[in-house]
RODREN-444146 format. One line per field, with one value per residue: residue number from 1; z, y, x of N, C-alpha, C, O in turn. Coordinates in nm, 2 decimals, always signed. Example, Ala and Ser with C-alpha at 12.3 -4.5 7.8 and 13.67 -1.06 7.14 Angstrom:
<rs>
num c(1, 2);
nc3 c(+0.78, +0.71);
nc2 c(-0.57, -0.22);
nc1 c(+1.32, +1.28);
cac3 c(+0.78, +0.71);
cac2 c(-0.45, -0.11);
cac1 c(+1.23, +1.37);
cc3 c(+0.78, +0.79);
cc2 c(-0.33, +0.00);
cc1 c(+1.32, +1.29);
oc3 c(+0.85, +0.80);
oc2 c(-0.33, +0.11);
oc1 c(+1.42, +1.34);
</rs>
This chain:
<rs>
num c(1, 2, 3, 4, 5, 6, 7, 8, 9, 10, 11, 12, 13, 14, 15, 16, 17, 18, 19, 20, 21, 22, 23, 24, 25, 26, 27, 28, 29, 30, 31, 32, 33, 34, 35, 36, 37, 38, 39, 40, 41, 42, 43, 44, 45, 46, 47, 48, 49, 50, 51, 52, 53, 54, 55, 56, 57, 58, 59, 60, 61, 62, 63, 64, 65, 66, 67, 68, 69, 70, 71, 72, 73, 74, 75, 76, 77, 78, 79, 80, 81, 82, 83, 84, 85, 86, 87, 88, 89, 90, 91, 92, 93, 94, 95, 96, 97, 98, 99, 100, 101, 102, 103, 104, 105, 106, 107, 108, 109, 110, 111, 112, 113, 114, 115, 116, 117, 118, 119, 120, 121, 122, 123, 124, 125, 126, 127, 128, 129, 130, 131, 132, 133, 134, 135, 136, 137, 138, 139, 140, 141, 142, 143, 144, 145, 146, 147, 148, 149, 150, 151, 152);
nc3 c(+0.00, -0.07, +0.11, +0.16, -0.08, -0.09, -0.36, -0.43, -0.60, -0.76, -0.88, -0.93, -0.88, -0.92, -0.80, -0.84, -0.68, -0.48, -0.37, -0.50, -0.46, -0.58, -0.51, -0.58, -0.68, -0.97, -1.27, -1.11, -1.17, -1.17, -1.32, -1.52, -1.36, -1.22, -1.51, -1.59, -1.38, -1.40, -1.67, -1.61, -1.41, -1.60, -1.78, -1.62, -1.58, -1.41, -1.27, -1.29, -1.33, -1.33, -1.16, -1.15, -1.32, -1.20, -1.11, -0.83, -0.65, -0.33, -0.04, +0.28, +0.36, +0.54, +0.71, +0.53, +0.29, +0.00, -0.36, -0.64, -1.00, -1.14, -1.37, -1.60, -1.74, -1.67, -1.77, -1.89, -1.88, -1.86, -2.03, -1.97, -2.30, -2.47, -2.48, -2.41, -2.34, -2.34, -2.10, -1.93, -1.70, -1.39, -1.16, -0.90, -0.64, -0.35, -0.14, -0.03, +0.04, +0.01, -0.29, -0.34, -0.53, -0.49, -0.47, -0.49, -0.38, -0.11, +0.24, +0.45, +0.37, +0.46, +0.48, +0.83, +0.96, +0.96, +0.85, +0.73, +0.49, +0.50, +0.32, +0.27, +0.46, +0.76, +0.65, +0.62, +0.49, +0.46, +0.39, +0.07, -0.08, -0.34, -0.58, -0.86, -1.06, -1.06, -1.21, -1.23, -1.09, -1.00, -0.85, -0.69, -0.48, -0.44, -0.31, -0.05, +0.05, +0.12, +0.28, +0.50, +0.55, +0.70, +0.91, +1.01);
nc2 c(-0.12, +0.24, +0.50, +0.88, +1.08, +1.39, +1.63, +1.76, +2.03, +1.95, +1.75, +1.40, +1.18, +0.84, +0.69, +0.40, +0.32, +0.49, +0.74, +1.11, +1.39, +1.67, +2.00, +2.35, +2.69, +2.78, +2.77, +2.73, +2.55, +2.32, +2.05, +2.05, +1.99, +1.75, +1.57, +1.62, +1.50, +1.25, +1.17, +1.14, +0.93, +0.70, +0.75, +0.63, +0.40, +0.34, +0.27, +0.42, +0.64, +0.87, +0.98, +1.13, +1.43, +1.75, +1.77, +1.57, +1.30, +1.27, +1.08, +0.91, +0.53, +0.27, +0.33, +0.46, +0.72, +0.78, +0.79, +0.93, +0.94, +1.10, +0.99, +1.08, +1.23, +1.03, +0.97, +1.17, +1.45, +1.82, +2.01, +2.35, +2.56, +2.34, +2.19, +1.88, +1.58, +1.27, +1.02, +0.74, +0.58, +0.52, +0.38, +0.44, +0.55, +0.51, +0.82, +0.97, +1.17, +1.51, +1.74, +2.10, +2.34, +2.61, +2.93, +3.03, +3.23, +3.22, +3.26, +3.05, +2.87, +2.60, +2.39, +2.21, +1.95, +1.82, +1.92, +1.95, +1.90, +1.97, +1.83, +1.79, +1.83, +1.70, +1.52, +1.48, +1.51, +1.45, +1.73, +1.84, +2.05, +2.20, +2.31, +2.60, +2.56, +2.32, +2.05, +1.81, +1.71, +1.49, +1.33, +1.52, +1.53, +1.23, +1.19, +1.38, +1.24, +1.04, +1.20, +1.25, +0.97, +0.91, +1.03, +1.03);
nc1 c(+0.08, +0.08, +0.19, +0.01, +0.09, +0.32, +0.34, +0.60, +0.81, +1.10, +1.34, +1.45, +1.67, +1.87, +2.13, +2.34, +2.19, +2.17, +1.95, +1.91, +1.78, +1.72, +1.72, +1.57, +1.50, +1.28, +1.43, +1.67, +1.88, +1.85, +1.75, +1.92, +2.17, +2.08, +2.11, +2.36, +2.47, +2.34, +2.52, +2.77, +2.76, +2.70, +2.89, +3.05, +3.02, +2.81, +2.54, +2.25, +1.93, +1.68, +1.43, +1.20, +1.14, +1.10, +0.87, +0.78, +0.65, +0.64, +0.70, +0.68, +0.71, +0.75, +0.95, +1.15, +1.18, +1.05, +1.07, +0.88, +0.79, +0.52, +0.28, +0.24, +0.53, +0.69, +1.03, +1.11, +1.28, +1.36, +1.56, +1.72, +1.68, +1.75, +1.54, +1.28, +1.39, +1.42, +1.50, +1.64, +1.41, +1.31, +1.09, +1.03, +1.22, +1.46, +1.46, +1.86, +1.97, +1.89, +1.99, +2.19, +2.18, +2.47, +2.56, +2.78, +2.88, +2.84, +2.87, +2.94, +3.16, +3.22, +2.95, +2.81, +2.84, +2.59, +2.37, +2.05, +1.75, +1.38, +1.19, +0.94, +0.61, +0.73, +0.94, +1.28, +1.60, +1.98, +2.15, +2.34, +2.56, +2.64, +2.82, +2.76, +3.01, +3.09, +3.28, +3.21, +3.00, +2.89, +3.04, +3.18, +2.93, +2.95, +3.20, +3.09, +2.88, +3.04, +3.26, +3.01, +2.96, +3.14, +3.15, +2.97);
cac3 c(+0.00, -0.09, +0.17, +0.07, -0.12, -0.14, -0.49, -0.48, -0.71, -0.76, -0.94, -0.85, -0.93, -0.86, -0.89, -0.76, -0.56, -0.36, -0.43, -0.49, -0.45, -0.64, -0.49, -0.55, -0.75, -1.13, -1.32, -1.04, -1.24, -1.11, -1.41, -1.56, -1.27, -1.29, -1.65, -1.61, -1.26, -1.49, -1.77, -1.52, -1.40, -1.69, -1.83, -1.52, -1.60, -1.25, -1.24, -1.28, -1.38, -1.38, -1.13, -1.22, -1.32, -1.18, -0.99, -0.76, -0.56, -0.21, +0.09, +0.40, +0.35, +0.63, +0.79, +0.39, +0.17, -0.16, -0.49, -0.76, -1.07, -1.24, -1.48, -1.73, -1.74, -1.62, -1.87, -1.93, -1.83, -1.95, -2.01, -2.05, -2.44, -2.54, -2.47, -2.35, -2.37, -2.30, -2.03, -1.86, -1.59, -1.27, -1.10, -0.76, -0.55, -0.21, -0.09, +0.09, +0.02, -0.12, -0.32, -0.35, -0.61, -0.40, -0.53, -0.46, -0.28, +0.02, +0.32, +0.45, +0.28, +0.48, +0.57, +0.92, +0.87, +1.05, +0.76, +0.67, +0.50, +0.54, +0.19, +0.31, +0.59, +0.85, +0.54, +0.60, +0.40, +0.47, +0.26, -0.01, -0.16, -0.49, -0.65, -1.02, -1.15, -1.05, -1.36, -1.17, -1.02, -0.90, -0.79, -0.59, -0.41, -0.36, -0.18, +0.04, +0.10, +0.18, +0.43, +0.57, +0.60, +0.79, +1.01, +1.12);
cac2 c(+0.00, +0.36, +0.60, +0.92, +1.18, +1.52, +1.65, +1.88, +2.08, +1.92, +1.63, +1.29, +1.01, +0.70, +0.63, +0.27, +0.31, +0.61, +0.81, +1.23, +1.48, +1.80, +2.11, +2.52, +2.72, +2.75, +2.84, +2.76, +2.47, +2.14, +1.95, +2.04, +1.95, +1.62, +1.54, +1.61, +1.40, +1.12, +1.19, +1.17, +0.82, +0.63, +0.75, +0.62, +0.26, +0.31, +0.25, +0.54, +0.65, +0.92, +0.90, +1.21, +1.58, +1.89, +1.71, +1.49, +1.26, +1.18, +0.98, +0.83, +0.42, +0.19, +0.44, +0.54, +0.80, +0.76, +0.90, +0.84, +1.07, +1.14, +0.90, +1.16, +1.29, +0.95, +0.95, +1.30, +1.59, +1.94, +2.12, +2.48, +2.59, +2.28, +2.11, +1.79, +1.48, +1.18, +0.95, +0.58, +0.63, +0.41, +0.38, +0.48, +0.51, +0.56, +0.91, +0.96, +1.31, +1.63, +1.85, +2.19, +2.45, +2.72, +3.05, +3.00, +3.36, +3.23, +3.31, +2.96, +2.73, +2.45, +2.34, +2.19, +1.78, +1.73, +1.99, +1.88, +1.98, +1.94, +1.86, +1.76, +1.81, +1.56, +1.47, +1.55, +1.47, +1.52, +1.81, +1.86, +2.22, +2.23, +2.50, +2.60, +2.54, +2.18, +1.97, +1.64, +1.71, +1.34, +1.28, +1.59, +1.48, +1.12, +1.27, +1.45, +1.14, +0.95, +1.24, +1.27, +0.82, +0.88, +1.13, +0.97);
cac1 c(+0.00, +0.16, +0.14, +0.00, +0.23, +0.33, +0.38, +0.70, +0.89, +1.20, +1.41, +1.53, +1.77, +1.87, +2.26, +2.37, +2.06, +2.13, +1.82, +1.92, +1.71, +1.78, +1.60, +1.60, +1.36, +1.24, +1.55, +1.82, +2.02, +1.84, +1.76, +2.09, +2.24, +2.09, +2.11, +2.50, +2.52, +2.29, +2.58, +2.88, +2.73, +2.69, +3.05, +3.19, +2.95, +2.77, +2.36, +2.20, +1.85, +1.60, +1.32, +1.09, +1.18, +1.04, +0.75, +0.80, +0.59, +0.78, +0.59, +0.72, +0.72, +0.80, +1.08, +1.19, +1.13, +1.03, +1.03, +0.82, +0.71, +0.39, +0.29, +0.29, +0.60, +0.81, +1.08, +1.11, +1.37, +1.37, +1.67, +1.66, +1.75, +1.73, +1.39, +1.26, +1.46, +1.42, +1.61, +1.61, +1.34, +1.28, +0.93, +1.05, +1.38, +1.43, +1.56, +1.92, +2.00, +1.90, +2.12, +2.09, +2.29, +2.47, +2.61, +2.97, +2.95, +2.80, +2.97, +2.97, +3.22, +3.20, +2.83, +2.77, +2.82, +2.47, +2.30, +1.91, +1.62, +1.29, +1.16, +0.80, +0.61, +0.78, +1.04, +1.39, +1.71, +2.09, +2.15, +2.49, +2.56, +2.69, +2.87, +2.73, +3.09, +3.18, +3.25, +3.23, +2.95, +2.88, +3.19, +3.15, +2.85, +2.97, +3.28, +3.09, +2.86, +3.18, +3.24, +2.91, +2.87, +3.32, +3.15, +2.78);
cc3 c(+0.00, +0.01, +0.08, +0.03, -0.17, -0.28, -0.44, -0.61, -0.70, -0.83, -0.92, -0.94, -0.87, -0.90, -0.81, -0.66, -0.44, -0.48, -0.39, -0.50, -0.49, -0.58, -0.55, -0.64, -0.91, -1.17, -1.25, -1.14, -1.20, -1.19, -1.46, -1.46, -1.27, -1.36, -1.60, -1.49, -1.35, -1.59, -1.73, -1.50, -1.48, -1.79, -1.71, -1.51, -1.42, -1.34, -1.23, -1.39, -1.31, -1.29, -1.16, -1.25, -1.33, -1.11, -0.96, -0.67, -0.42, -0.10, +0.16, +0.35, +0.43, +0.66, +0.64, +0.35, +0.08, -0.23, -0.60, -0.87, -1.17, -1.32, -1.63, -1.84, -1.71, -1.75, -1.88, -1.83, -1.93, -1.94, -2.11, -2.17, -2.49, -2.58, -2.40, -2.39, -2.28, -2.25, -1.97, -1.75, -1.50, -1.22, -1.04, -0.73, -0.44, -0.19, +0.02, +0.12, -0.05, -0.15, -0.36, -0.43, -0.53, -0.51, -0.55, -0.40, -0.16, +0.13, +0.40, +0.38, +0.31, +0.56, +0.72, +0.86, +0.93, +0.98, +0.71, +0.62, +0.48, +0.38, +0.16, +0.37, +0.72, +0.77, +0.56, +0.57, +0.44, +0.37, +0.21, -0.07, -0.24, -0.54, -0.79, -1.11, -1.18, -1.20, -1.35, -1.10, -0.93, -0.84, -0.68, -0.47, -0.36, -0.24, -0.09, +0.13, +0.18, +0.32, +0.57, +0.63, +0.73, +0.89, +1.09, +1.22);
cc2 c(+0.12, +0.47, +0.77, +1.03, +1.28, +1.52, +1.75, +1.91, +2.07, +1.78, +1.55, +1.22, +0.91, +0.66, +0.53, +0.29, +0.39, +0.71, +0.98, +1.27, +1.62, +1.93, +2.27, +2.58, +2.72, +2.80, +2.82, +2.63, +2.33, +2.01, +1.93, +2.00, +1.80, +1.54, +1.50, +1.49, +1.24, +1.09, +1.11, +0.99, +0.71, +0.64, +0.68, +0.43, +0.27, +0.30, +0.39, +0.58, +0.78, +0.88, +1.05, +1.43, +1.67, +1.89, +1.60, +1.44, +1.17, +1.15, +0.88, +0.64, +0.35, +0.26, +0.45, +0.65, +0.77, +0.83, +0.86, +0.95, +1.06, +1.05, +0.97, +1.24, +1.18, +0.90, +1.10, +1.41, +1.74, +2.04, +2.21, +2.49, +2.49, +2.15, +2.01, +1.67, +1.39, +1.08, +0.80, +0.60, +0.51, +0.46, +0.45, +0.44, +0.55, +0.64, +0.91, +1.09, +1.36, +1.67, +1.97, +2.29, +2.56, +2.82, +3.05, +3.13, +3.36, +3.26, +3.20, +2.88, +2.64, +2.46, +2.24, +2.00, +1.74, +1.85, +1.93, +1.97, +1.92, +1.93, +1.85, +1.77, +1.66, +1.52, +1.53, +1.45, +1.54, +1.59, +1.83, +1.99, +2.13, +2.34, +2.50, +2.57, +2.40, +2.12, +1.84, +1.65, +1.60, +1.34, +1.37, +1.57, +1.37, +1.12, +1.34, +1.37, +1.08, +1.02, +1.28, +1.07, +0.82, +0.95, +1.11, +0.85);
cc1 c(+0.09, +0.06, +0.10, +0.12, +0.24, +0.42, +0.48, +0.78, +1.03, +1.29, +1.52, +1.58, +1.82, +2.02, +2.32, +2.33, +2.10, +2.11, +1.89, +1.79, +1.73, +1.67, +1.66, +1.44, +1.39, +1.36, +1.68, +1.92, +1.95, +1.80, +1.88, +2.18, +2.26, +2.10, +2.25, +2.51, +2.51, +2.42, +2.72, +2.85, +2.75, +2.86, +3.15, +3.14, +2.90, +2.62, +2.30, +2.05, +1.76, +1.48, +1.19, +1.17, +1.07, +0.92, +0.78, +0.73, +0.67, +0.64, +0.69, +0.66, +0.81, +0.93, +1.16, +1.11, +1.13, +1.00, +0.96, +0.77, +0.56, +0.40, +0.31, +0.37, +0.71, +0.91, +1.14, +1.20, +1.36, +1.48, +1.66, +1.70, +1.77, +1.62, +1.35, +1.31, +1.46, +1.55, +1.55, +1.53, +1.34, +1.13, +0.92, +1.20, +1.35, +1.52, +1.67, +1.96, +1.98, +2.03, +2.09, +2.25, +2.33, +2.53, +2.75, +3.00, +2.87, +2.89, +3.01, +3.03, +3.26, +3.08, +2.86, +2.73, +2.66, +2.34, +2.20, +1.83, +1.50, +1.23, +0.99, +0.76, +0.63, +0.91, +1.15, +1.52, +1.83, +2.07, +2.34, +2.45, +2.68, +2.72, +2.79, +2.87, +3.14, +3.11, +3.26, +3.12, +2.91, +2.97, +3.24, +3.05, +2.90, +3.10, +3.22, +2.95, +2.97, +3.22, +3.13, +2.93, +3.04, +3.27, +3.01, +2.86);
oc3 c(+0.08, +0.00, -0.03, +0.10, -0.28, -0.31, -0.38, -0.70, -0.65, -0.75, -0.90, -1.06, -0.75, -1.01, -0.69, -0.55, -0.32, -0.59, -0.27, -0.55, -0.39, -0.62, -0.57, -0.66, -0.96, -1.10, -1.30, -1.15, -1.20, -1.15, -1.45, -1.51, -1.29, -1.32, -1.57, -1.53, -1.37, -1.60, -1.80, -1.57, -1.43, -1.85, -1.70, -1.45, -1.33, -1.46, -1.15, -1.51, -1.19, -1.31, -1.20, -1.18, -1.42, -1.05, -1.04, -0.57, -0.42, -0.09, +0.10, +0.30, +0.40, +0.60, +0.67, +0.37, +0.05, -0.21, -0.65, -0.83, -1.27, -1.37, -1.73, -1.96, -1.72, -1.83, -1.87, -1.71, -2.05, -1.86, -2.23, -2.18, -2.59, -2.66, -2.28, -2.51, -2.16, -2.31, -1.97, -1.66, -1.55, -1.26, -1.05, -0.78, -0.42, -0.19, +0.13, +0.24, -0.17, -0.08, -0.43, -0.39, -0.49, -0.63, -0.65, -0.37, -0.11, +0.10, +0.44, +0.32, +0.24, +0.67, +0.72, +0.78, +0.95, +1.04, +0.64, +0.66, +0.42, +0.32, +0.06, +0.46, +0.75, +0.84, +0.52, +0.61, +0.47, +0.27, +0.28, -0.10, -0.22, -0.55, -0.82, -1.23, -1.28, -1.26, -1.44, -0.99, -0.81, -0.73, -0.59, -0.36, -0.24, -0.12, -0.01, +0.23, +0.30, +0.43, +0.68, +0.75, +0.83, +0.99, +1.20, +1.31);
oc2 c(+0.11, +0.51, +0.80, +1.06, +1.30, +1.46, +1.85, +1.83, +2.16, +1.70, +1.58, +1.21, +0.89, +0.62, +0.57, +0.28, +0.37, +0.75, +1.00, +1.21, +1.69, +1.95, +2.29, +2.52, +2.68, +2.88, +2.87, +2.65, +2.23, +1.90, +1.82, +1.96, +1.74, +1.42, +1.38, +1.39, +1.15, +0.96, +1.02, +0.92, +0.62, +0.55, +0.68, +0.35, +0.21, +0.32, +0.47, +0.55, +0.77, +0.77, +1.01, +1.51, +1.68, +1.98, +1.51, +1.52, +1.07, +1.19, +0.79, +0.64, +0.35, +0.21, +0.44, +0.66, +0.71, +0.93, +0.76, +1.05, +0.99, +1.02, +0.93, +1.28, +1.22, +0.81, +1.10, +1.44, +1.75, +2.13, +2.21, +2.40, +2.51, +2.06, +2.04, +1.66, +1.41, +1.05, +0.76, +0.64, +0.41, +0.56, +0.53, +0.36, +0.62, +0.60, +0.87, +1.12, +1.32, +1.67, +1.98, +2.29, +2.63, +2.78, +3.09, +3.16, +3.46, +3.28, +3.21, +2.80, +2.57, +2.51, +2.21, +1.95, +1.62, +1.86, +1.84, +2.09, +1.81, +2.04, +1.88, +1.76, +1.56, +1.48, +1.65, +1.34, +1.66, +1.55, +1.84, +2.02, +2.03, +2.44, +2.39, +2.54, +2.37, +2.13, +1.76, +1.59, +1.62, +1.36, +1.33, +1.59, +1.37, +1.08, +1.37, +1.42, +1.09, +0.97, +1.32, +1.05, +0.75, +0.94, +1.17, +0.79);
oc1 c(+0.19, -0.05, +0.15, +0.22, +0.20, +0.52, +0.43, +0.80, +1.09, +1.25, +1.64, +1.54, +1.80, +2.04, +2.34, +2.39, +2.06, +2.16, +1.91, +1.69, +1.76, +1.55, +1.78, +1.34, +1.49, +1.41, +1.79, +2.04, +2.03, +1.80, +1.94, +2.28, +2.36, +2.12, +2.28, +2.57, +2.59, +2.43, +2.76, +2.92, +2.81, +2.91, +3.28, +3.20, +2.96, +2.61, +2.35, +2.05, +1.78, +1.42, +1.08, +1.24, +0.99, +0.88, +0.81, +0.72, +0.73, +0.53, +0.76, +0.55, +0.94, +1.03, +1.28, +0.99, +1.24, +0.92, +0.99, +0.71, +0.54, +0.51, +0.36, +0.35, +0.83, +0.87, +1.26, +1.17, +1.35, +1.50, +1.63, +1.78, +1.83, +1.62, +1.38, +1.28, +1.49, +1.66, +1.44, +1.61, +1.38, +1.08, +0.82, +1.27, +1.25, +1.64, +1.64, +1.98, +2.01, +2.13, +1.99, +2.37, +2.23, +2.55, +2.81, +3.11, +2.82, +3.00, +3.13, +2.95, +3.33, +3.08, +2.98, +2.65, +2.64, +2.24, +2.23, +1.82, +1.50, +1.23, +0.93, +0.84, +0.57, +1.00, +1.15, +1.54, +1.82, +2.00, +2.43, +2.34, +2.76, +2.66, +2.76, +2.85, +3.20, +3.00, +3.30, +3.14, +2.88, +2.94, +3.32, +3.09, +2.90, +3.10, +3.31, +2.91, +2.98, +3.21, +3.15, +2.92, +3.05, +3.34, +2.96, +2.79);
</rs>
């Protein structure tokens, strides 16, 4: 039985089954973000797939989060200036962290290893910042998994 689930605005993936979560607002970088992370994955031969872009249905499941996207739209990414394109989709994954695009002129440059956010009511996710320039950006994130899983 699927508990029920908030629609947000945001886009997921699934890479050797740890479930991201891309947040910010309309225009901040989060499909592209993903696309490239999706891109980055599959050049490197890891698992990686596509679980909904730009709506997102997430719901608590037996102490998980879950992601799942719209049936209408599962397949589908939209990157800006160059349209909608189609990717390897999954049904569902289970969330382990959001990620969120920072500015690179924030005044913090090192987050707080015990950083969350609340992406649901009740729903909260370690969170990873991301600069807009990294050109690894998986490999940025999984490093800073690696130092979040050396430091729980």
């Amino acid at each position: 039985m699927t508990a029920r689930a908030d629609n947000i605005h945001a886009t997921a993936i699934a890479v050797d089954g740890i479930g991201l979560l891309f947040l910010g607002p309309s225009g901040s970088g989060k499909s592209a973000l993903a696309f490239d992370c999706l891109a980055e994955a599959r050049l490197a031969g890891r698992t990686a797939a596509l679980v909904s872009d730009d709506r997102v249905l997430v719901s608590r499941e037996n102490g998980l989060i879950i992601a799942r996207g719209p049936q209408a739209i599962r397949g589908l990414i939209e990157l800006r200036y160059t349209g909608i394109v189609s990717v390897d989709p999954v049904e569902e994954a289970v969330l382990h962290y959001a990620v969120q695009l920072v500015s690179g002129d924030e005044e913090e440059r090192l987050p707080p290893d015990d950083e969350h956010v609340e992406i649901a009511a009740g729903l909260r996710l370690p969170l990873i910042r991301v600069p807009p320039w990294s050109r690894f950006p998986l490999s940025l994130i999984f490093a800073r998994i690696r130092s979040l899983a050396a430091n729980g």
